[in-house]
C-alpha positions in Angstrom: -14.1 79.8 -38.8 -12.8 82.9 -38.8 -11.3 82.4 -35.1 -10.3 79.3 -35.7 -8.0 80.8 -38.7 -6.4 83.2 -36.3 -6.2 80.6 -33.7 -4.3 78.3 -36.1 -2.1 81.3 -37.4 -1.1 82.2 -34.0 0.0 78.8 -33.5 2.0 78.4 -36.9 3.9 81.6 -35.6 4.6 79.7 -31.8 5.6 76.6 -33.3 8.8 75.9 -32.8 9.0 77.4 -29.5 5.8 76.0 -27.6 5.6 72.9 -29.2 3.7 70.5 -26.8 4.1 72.8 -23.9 1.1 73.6 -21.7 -0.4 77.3 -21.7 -2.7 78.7 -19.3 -6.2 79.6 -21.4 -4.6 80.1 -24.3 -0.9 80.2 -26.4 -0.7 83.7 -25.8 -0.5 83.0 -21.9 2.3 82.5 -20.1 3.4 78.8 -20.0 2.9 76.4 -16.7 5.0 73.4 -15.6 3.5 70.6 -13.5 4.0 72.4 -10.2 1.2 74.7 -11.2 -1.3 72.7 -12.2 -5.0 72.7 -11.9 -7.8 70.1 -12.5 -10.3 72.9 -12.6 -8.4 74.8 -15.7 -8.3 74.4 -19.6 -4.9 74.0 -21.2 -3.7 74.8 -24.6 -0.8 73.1 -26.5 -0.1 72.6 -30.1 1.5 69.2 -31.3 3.4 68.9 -34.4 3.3 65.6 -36.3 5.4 64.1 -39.7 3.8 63.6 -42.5 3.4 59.9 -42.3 1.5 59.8 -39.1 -1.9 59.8 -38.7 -2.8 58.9 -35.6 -2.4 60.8 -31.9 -2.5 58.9 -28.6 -3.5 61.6 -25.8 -3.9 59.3 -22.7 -4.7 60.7 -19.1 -6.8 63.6 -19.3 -10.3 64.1 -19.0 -11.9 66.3 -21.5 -9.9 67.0 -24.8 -11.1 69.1 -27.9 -8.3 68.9 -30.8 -8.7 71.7 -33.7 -7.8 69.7 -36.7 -7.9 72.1 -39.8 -11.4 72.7 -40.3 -12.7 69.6 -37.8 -13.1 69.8 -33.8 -12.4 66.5 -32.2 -13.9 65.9 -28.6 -12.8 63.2 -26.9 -11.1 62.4 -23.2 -11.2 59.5 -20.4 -14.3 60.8 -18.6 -17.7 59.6 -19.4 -20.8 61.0 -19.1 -23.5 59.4 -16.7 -26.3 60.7 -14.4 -25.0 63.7 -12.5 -21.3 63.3 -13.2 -18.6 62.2 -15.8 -16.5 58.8 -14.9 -13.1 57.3 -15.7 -12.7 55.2 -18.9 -9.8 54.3 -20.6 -7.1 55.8 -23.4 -8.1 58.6 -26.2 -7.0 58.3 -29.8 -7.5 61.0 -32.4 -6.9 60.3 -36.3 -5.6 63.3 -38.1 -4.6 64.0 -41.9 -2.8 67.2 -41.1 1.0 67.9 -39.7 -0.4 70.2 -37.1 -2.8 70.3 -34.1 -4.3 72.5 -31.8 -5.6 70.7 -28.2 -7.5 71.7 -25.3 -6.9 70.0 -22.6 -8.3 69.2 -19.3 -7.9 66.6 -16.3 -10.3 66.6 -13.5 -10.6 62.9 -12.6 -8.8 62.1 -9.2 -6.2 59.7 -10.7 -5.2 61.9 -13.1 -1.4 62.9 -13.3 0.3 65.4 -15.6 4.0 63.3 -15.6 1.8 60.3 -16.6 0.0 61.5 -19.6 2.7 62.2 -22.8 1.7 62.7 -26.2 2.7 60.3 -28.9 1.9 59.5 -32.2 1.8 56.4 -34.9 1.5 55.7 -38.7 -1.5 53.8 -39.4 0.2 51.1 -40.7 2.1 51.3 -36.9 -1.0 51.8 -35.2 -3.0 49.1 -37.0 -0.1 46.6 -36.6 -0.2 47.6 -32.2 -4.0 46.8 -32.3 -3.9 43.7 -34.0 -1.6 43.1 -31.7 -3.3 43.8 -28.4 -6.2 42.2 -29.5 -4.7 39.2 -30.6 -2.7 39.0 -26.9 -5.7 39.9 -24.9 -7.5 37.4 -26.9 -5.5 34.6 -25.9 -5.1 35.6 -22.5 -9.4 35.9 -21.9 -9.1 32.5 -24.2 -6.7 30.3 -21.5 -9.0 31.7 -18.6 -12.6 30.7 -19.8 -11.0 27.6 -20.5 -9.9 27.0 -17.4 -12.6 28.1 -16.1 -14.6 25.7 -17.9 -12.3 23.2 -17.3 -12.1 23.6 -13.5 -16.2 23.8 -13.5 -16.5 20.0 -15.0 -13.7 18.8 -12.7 -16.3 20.8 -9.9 -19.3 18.7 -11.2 -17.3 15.6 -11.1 -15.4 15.6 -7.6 -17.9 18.3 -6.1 -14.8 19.5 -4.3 -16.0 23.2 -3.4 -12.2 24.5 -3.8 -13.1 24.2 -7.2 -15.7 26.3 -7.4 -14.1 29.0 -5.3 -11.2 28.6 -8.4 -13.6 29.3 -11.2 -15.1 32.2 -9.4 -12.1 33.4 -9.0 -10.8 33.2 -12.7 -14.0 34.5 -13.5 -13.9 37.6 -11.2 -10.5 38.2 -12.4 -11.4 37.9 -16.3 -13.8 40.6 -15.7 -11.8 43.0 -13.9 -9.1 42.8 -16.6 -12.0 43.4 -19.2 -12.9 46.4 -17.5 -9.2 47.9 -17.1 -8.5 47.4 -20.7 -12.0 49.0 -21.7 -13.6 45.5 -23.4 -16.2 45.6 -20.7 -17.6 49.4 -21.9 -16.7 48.9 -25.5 -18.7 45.1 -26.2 -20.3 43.7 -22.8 -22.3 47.6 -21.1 -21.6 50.3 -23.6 -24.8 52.2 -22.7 -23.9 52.0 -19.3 -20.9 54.1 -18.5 -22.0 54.5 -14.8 -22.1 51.4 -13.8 -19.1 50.3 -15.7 -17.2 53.3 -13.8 -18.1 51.3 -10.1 -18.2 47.9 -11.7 -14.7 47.4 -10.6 -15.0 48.5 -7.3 -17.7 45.2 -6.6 -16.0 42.2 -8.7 -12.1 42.9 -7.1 -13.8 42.1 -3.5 -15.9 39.5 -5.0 -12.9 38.0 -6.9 -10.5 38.2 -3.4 -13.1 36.8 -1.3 -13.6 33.7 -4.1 -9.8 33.4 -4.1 -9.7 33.4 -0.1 -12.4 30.6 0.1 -10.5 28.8 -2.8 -7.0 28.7 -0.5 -9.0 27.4 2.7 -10.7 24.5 1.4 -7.7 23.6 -1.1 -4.7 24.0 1.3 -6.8 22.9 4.3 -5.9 25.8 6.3 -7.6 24.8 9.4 -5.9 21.3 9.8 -2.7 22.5 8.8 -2.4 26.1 9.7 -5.4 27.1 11.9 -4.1 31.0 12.9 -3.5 31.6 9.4 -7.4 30.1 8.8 -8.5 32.6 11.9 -6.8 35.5 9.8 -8.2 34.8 6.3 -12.0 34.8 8.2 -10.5 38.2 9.6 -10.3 39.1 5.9 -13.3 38.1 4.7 -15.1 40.1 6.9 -12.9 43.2 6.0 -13.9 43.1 2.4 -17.5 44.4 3.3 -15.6 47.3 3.8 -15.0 48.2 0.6 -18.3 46.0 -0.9 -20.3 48.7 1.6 -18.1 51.6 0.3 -19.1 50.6 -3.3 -22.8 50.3 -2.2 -22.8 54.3 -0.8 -21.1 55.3 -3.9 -23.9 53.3 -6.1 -26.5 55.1 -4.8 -25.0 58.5 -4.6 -25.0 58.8 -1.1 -21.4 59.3 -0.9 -18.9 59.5 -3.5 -15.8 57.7 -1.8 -14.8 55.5 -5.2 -11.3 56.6 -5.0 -11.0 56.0 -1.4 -12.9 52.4 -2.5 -10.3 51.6 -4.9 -7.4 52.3 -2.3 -9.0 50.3 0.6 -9.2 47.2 -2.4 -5.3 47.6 -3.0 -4.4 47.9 0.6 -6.6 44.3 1.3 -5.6 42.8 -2.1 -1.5 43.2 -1.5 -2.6 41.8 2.2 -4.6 39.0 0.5 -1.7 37.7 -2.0 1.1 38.0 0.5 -0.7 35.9 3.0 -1.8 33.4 0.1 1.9 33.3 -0.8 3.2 32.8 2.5 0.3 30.3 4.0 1.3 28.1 0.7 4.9 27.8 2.1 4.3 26.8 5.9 1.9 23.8 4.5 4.0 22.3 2.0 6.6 22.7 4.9 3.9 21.2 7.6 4.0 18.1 4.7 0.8 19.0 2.1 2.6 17.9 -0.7 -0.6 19.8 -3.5 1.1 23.2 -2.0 3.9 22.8 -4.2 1.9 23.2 -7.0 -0.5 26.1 -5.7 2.9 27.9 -4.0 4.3 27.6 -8.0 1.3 28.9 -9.5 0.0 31.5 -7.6 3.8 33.2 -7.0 3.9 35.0 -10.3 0.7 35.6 -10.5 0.8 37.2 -6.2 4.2 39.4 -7.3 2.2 40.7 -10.2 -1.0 41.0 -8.7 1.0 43.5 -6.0 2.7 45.1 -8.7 -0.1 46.3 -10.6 -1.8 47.1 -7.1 1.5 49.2 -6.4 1.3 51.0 -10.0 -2.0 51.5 -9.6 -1.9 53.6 -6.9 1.0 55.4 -8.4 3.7 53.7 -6.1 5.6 52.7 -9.2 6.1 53.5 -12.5 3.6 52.8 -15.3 5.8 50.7 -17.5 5.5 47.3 -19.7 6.7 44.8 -16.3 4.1 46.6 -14.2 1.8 46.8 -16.8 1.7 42.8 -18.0 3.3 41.0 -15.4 -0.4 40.1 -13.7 -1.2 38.6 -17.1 2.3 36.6 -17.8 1.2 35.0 -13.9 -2.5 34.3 -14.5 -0.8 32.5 -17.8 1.6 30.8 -15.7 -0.8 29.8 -13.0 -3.4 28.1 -15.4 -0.7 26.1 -17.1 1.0 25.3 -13.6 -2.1 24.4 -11.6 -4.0 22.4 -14.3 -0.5 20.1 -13.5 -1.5 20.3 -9.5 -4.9 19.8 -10.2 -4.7 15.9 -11.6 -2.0 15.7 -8.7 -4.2 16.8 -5.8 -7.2 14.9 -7.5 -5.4 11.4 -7.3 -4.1 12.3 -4.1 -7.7 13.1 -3.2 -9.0 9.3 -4.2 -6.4 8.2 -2.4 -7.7 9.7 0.7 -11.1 8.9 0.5 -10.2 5.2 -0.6 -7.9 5.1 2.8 -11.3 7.0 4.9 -13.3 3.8 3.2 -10.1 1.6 4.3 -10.3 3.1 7.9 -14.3 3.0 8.2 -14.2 -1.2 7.2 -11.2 -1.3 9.8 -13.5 0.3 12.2 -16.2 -2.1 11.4 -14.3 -4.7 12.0 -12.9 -4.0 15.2 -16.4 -3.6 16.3 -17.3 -7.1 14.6 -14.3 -8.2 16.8 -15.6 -6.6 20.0 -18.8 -8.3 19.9 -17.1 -12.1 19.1 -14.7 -11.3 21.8 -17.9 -10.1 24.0 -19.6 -13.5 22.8 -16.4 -15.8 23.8 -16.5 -14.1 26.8 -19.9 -15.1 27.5 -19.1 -19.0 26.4 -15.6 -18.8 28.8 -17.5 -21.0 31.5 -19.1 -23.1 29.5 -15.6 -23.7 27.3 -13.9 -24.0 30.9 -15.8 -27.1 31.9 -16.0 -28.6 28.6 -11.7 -28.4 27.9 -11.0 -30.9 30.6 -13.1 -33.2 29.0 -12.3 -32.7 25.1 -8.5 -32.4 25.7 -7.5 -35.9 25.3 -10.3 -36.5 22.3 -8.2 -33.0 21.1 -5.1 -34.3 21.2 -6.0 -37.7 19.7 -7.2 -35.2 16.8 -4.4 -33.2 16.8 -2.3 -36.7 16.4 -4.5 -37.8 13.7 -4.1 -34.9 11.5 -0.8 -34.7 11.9 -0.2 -38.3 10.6 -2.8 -37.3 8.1 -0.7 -34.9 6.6 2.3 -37.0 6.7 0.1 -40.1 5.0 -0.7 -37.5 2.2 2.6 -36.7 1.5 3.9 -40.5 1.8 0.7 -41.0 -0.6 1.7 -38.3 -3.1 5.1 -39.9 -2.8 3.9 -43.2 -4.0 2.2 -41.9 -6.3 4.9 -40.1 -8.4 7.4 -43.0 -7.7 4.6 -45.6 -9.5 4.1 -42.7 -12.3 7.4 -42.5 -13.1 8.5 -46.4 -12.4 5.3 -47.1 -15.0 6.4 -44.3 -17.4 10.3 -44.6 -17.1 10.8 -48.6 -16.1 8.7 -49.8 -19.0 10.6 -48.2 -21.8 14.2 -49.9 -21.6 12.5 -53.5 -19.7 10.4 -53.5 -22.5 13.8 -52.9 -25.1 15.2 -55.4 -22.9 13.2 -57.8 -23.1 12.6 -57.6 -26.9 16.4 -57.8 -27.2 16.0 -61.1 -25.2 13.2 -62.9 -27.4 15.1 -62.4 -30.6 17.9 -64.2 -29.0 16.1 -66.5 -27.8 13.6 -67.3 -30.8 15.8 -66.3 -33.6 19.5 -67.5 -32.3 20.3 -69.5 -34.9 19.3 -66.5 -38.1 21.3 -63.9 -36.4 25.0 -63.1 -38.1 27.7 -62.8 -35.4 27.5 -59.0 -36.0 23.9 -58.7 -35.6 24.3 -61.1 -32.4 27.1 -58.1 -30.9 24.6 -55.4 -32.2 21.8 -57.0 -30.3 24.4 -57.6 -26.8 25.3 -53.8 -26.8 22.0 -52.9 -27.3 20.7 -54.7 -24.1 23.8 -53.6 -22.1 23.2 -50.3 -23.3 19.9 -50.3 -21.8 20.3 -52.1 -18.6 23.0 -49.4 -18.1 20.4 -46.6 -18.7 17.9 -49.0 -16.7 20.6 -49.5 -13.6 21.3 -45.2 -13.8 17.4 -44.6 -13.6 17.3 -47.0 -10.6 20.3 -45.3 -8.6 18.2 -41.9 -9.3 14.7 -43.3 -8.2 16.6 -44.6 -5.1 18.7 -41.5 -4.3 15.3 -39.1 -5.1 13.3 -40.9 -2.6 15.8 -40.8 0.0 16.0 -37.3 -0.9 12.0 -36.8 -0.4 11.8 -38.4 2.3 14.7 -36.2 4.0 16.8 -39.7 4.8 19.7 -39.3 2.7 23.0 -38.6 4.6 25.6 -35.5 4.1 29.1 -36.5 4.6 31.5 -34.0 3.0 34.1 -35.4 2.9 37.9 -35.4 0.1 36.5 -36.4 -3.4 38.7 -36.8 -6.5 37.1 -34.8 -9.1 39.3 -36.8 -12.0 38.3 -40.2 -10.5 34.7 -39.6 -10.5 34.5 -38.4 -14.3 36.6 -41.7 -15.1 33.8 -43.7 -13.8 31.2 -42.1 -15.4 32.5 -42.5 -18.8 33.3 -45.9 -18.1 29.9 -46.5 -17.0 28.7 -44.3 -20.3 31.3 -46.2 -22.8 29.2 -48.0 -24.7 27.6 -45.2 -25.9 30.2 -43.2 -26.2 31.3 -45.5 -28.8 27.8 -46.1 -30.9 27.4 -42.4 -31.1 31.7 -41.9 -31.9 31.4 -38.7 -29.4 34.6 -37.6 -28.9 35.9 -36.7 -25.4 38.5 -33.8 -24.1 39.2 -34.0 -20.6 41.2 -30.7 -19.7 44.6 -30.9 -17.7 43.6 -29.0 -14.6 40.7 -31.3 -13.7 43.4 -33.8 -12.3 44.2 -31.0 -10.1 40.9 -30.4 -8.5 40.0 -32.0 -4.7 37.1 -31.4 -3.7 35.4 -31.0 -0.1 31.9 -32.4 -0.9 29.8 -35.7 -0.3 31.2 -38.5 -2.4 28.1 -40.4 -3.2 26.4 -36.6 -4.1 29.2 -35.4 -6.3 29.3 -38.6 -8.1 25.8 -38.2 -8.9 26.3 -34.7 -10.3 29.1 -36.1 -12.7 27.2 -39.2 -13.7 24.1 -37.5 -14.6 25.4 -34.7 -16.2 28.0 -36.7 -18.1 24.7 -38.8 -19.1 22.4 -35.8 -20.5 25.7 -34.0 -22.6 25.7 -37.7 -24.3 22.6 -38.0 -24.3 21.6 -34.7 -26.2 24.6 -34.6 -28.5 24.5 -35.9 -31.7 27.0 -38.9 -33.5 30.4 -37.4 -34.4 30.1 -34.6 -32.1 32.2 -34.0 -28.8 31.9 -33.2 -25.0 34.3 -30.9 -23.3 35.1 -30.9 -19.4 37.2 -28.1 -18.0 37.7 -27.3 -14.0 39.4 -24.7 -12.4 39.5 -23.1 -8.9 37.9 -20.1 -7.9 38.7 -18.7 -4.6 36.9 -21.5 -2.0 35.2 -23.1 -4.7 36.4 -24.8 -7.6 34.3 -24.0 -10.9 33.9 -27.7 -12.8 32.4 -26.8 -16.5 31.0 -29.5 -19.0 30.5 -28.0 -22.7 28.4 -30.3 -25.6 27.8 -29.3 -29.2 24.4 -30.9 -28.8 21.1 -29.9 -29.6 21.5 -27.1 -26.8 18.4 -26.0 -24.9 15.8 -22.4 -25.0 15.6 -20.5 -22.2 12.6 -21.7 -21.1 13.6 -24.9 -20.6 16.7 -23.4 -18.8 13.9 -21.7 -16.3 12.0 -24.3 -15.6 15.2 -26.7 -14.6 17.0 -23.8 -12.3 13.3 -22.1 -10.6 10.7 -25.1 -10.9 10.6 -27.9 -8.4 9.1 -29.9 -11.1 11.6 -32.2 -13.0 11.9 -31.8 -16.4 12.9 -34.1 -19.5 12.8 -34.4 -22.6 14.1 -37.4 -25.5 17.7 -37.1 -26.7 19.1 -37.3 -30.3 18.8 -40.9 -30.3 15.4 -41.1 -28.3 17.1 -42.0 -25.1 14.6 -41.2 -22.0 15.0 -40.1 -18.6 12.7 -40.0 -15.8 13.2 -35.9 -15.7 14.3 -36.0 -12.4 18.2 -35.9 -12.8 18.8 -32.5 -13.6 16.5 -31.1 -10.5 18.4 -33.6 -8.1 21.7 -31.9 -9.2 20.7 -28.8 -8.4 19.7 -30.1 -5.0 23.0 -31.9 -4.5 24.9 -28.9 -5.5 23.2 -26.6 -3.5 23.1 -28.9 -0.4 26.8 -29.2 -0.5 27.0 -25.2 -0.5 27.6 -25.0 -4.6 25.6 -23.8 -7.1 24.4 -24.6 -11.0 24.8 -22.4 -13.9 23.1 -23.5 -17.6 23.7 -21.6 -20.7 23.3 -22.5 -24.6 25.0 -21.1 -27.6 26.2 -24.1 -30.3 24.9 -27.0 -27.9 25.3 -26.6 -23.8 27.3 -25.3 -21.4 26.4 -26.8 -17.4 28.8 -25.3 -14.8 28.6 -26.0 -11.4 30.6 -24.8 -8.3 31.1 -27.5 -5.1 33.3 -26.2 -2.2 37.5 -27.0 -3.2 39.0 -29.6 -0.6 41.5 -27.1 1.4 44.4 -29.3 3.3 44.9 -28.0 7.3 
């Protein structure tokens, strides 16, 4: 104690003048800079410290003994094992005192004297930067056993071996960052310093040679790029170099575990620039899963070759060197768990087009062997021809007419549907009409007697109109109607049809507004067609619009075609019905406000009419309906 006193006395007096300088044996020598230095030597310094800190960081060196007051700490980054001492991580010393006395010595081969700086922290400072670290590294260890675990079911799913390659590789590199941030000695080997000193030296070449595999089977190096496949092989065999190197160093045959851990930097920047650039040339050669492995691995290659770099002392220890391998592992799990659903579709994709390509295959063998058979038969068939062609072509003859009796059949039967269905309805009115004139002559008023007469007329018109469209539609089925386009007064043919459509016009006082600029409009269309149009679709607007209501029709030309509207505040129709009148081939129909019937064929022959003279039909509904059609305008030479 007593040295220790003069010790500490001589420092008080050299305080302000040596303060964290190094001295030769002792304070009292003369003072070195880092030109001189020894690894063999002891170093003294003193280090001066506020009041408010309490703990001193001393990273780097090897073997450190801090007088603190009356207390000796020993600490330092060596370890004892077996025969020697071996490399372990950062020192930290707590202290309740303002000044210390430190002994200092670095033997270990990667030690440096510009590296290694002095610093200090509160405790509040120092707790907060632990709780820190652990709380990063936490996460970090977190996202990779997830993925690994995640990658590991996807493994046992698929049984794609890239997979497995991928966790072995996250796992390899967990480790290795559990052992360069101490975890690995401080909770999973702490009795074991020497093997946690080589550890390293056998999980980086495991961990490059899982992430080598991983890149073959998952970019399909040897259908895509097969010299960059040769070279990877090359590599693989190149890590036993170091993996052989650890071995001699295991068993103390040769200590070369610094010139290990350079031969692993030299083959891992070589092994992440070639991963990098083999990712390029196959999403170039078309492997569209690159993308995603080129994305995620490109961070996680530029800071794998950074921390390789710094290292081995080719750059400087700072926070980008230091973290940027972590901030790209990060990067890469989140990326390539995107890729990884991407190149798994793409995969059952594949096999479903192998399965695709094996039942083609099949097939084209099943076709070989008919085609073999008909060979085989090509005499017989020969001999047999001449005498079955006429029976063949009476066949052929026969189904032919066959088809066309089938058709003329389901003609006939339609026709008789809709004549029973359609023709019964007003015959029937009519002939009720009939028997009260007849029977009941003499009780009927004069008004009920005109009553009765517009009644019948009213439905022998609707039974004359359903005639002329059961005529005109089975012309039209049976492709016998004629096309003559030819000049056609628009104005003329509207007159007619609400002359024809008078009567009730009147019963159901619908009033009618006929717009100027229809007596302007010619057009060049079939007569007997366009007529149709009007009539029918002058028929349904009074049909479906209620007494005291009123029909508009409105025309005007639009480049070669002239636009002819007809507007109803009727009962208007849904857009369904619409549908099924402008896309079905069926007919459609439905009762109007005064349960008229139609045979549900008008409407569907317009559009045919329209359409066959080069027009088209338009239906909308709002307050009742609007039905605009366009026919061809009658252009004079």
């Amino acid at each position: 104690m007593k040295r220790l006193a003069i010790i500490i006395f001589v420092l008080l007096i050299f305080k302000s003048a040596y303060t964290q300088g190094l001295f030769l044996d002792s304070l009292l020598k003369q003072r070195i800079d880092s030109s001189e230095f020894n690894s063999e030597n002891w170093y003294w310094t003193s280090y001066a410290l506020e009041e408010e800190n309490s703990f001193v960081e001393i990273p780097g060196w090897s073997h450190i003994i801090v007088y603190d007051g009356d207390k000796v700490h020993r600490s330092g980054t060596l370890l004892q094992g077996k025969n020697k001492s071996y490399f372990s991580y950062k020192n930290i010393i707590q202290t309740e005192n303002d000044l210390l006395l430190i002994k200092l010595r670095g033997d270990h081969p990667l030690f440096e004297l510009e590296n290694s700086p002095i610093s200090h922290f509160t405790s509040a400072s120092w707790r907060m930067q632990e709780r820190q670290r652990l709380i990063t590294h936490g996460l970090f260890f977190g996202i990779l056993i997830v993925m690994a675990l995640y990658n590991l079911m996807i493994y046992m799913a698929v049984k794609d071996q890239s997979y497995l390659w991928y966790v072995l590789s996250i796992i390899g590199f967990g480790l290795y960052m559990a052992f360069y941030y101490g975890f690995s000695y401080e909770h999973f080997w702490p009795s074991k310093p020497y093997w946690n000193a080589y550890f390293f030296a056998l999980i980086i070449p495991l961990t490059n040679i899982s992430r080598i595999l991983f890149t073959k089977t998952y970019l399909h190096t040897d259908q895509y790029v097969p010299k960059w496949n040769t070279f990877f092989k090359v590599i693989l065999i190149l890590y036993l170099l170091p993996i052989l190197m650890w071995w001699v160093s295991w068993f103390e045959l040769r200590d070369w575990l610094v010139e290990t851990n350079y031969v692993i930097g030299l083959l891992g920047a070589v092994t992440m620039t070639a991963i990098t650039l083999t990712s390029i040339i196959v999403y170039k050669r078309g492997y569209k899963p690159a993308l995603w492995f080129l994305v995620a691995f490109a961070l996680f290659n530029i800071g794998g070759i950074l921390f390789i770099l710094r290292e081995l002392h080719y750059l400087s220890d700072n926070f980008l060197t230091r973290y940027i391998v972590q901030i790209g592992a990060v990067a890469q799990v989140v990326l390539f768990s995107l890729g990884l659903s991407d190149r798994l579709n793409r995969t059952r994709k594949m096999l479903a087009m192998e399965t695709i390509e094996k039942e083609k295959i099949a097939r084209e063998k099943e076709m070989e062997k008919k085609k073999l058979a008909e060979k085989q038969k090509d005499e017989l068939e020969t001999q047999v021809k001449e005498r079955t062609s006429e029976l063949e072509d009476i066949l052929r003859q026969l189904k032919i007419s066959e088809g066309e009796l089938r058709e003329l059949n389901q003609l006939k039967s339609k026709l008789f549907s809709i004549i029973s269905h359609e023709l019964k309805s007003p015959l029937t009115t009519v002939d009720s009409y009939l028997n009260l004139f007849i029977n009941h002559y003499n009780k009927l008023s004069p008004e009920e007697i005109s009553e009765l007469s517009d009644k019948t007329r009213f439905s022998l018109q609707n039974l004359t109109l359903l005639m002329d469209n059961l005529l005109l539609w089975s012309q039209l089925q049976q492709d016998s109607l004629s096309f003559n386009p030819i000049k056609v007064d628009l104005r003329k043919a509207i007159d007619k049809s609400i002359k024809l459509f008078s009567l009730m016009i009147e019963q159901k006082k619908i009033r009618i507004e006929i717009d100027a600029a229809i007596d302007e409009i010619v057009l060049q269309a079939d007569k007997d067609m366009t007529e149709f149009v009007v009539r029918n679709l002058i028929h349904n607007a009074i049909k479906f619009t209620p007494k005291n209501g009123r029909i508009k029709m409105s025309a005007k030309n639009e480049g070669k075609c002239s636009s002819i509207s007809i507007i109803d505040t009727g009962i208007g129709m849904t857009k369904d019905m619409i549908r099924q009148i402008l896309e079905q081939e069926e007919g459609f129909t439905r009762t109007g406000t005064e349960q008229e019937k139609g045979s549900g064929i008008g409407l569907l022959m317009c559009k045919d009419f329209i359409e066959k003279n080069g027009g088209k039909l338009e239906i909308s509904t709002d307050k009742g309906t609007n039905v605009t059609f366009y026919l061809p305008q009658h252009i004079p030479h």
